[in-house]
C-alpha positions as CSV (number, residue, x, y, z in Angstrom):
1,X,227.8,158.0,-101.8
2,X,224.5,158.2,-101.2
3,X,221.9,155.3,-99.8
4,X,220.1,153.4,-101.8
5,X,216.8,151.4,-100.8
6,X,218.4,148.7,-99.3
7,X,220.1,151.3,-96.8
8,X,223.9,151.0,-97.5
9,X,225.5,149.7,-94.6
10,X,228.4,151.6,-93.1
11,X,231.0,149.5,-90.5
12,X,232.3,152.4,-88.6
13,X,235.6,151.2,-86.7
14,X,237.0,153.9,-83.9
15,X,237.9,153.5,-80.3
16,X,236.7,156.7,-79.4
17,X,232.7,156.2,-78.2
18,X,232.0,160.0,-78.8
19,X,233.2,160.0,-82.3
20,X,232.4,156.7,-82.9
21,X,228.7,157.5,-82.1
22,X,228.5,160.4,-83.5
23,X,229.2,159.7,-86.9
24,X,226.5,156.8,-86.3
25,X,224.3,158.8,-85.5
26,X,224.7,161.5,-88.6
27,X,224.8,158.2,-90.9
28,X,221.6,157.2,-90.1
29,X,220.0,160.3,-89.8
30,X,221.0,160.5,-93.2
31,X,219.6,157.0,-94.3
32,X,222.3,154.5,-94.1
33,X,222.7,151.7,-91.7
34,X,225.7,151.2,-89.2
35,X,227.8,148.7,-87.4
36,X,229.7,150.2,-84.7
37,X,233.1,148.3,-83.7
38,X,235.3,149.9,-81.1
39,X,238.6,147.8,-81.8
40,X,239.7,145.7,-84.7
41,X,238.7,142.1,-83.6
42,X,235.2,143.4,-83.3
43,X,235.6,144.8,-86.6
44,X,236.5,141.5,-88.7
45,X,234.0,139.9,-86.7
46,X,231.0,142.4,-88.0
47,X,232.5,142.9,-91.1
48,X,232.7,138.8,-92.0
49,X,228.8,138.3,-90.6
50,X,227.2,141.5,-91.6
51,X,229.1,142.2,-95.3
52,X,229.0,146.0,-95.3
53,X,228.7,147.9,-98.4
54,X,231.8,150.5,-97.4
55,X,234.2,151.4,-93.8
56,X,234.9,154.0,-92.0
57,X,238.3,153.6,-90.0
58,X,240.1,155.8,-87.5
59,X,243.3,156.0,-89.2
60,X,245.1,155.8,-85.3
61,X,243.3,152.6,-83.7
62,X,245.2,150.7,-81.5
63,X,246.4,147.2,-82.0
64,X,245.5,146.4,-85.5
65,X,248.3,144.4,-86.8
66,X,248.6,146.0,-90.2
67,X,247.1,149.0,-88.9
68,X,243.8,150.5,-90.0
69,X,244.2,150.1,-93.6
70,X,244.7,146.8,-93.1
71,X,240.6,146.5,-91.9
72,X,239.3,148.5,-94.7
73,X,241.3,146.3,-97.4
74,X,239.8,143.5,-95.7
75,X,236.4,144.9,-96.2
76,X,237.3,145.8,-99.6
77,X,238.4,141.9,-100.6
78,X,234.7,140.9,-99.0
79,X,232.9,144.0,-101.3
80,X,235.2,142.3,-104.2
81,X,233.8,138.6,-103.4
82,X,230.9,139.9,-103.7
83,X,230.7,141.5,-106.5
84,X,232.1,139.0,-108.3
85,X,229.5,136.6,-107.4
């Protein structure tokens, strides 16, 4: 994955604010954009009004009925819409 011109954007989903920043922060220093969400509402929310290109989720986030793989499918059904379009 590498970005593109359009700088990829990156929805990076940990409750952690240290890790959670700093893998923002390498991201961009690399080129890509970021959404930061620190829980799993906030993460649907950015995810359904922002569109990301791919997700980063901490696999142990608290409260996510489904759990985290439950965020980055819903991600991946959006990416899928999408693409289909």
């Amino acid at each position: 994955m590498t970005p593109s011109d359009d700088n990829h954007l990156v929805l990076i989903v940990d409750d952690n604010d240290f890790n959670r920043d700093g893998l923002a922060l390498y991201l961009q220093n690399s080129g890509y954009s970021t959404l930061e969400a620190a829980d799993a509402a906030a993460a649907y929310a950015l995810a359904e009004a922002h569109h990301p290109d791919s997700a980063v989720v901490d696999i142990v986030i608290p409260a996510v009925p489904g759990g985290p793989a439950q965020i980055a499918y819903s991600v991946g059904v959006e990416l899928t819409r999408r693409l289909k379009a």
